[in-house]
N, C-alpha and C positions, 0 to 999 in steps of 0.2 A: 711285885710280881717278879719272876725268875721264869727267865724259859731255857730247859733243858732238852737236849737232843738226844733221844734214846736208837739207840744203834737198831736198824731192823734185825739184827742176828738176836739181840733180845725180845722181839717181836715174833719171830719165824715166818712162819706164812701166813699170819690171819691177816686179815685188813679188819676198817673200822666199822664196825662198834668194836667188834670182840679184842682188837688191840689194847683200847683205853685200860680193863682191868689189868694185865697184862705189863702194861707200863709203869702204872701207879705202881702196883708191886713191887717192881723195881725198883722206882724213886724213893719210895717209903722203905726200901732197904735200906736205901744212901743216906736217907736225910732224914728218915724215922716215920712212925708208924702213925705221928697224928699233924702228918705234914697235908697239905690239901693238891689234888692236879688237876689237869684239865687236858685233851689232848687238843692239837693246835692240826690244822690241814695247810701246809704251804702252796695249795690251790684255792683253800677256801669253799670247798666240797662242804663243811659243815666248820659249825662255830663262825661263822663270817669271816674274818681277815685270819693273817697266820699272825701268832701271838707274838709281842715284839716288848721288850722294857718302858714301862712310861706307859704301856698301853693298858686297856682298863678289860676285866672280865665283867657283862652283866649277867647278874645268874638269870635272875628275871626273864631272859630271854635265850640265855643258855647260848652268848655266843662274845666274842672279844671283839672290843671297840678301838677307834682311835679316839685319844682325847679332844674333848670338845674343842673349837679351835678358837669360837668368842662364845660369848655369853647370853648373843642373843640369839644364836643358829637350834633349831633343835634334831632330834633323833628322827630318822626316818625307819621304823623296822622294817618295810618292805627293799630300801633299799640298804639299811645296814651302816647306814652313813650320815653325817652332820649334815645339814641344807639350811642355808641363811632365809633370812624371812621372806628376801626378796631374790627373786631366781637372777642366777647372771645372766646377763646384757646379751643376744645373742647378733650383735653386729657385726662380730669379726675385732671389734677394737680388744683392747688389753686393760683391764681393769684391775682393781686390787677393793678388798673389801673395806668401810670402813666405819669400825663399831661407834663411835660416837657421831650419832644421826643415822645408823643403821641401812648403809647406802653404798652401793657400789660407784667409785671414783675410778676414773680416766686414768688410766698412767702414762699412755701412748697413743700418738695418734697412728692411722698406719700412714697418713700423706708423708 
């Protein structure tokens, strides 16, 4: 994936939807006619996160992911985000996750 920054002066004054066709046009001028786009919200208005390298489009759900971060976390579509199997610790301690025995471990105490 490649994220590209299109100038609003090539946009003018629509906002989105009507921007995305608009944009690709232009991309596919640059970088040709059977290149694929997508447009990114750096609020996160739509398509979930703003697009970033490394980071994953599903189409399936028509929005950009971060990569998964273990193997055993999965997707949550309502919130758009990885969640470990077991929810974090809500004590106040400092934890870190840890995929072999799929468990959240102590890093710190606060005493």
């Amino acid at each position: 994936m490649q994220v590209v920054v299109v100038d609003d002066q090539v946009l003018g004054d629509a906002t989105y939807p009507s921007t995305e066709p608009l944009g690709i046009a232009f991309l596919q001028s640059l970088f040709g006619e059977n290149t694929k786009w997508k447009q990114t919200s750096s609020t996160g208005k739509f398509r979930g996160i703003y697009a970033y390298l490394n980071g994953k489009y599903r189409e399936d759900l028509n929005v950009f992911v971060r990569p998964q971060p273990y193997n055993s976390w999965v997707y949550n579509v309502v919130t758009n985000d990885w969640e470990p199997p077991i929810p974090f610790p809500s004590d106040g301690e400092t934890y870190q996750w840890e995929e072999n025995g799929t468990f959240w471990k102590q890093t710190q105490s606060r005493a």
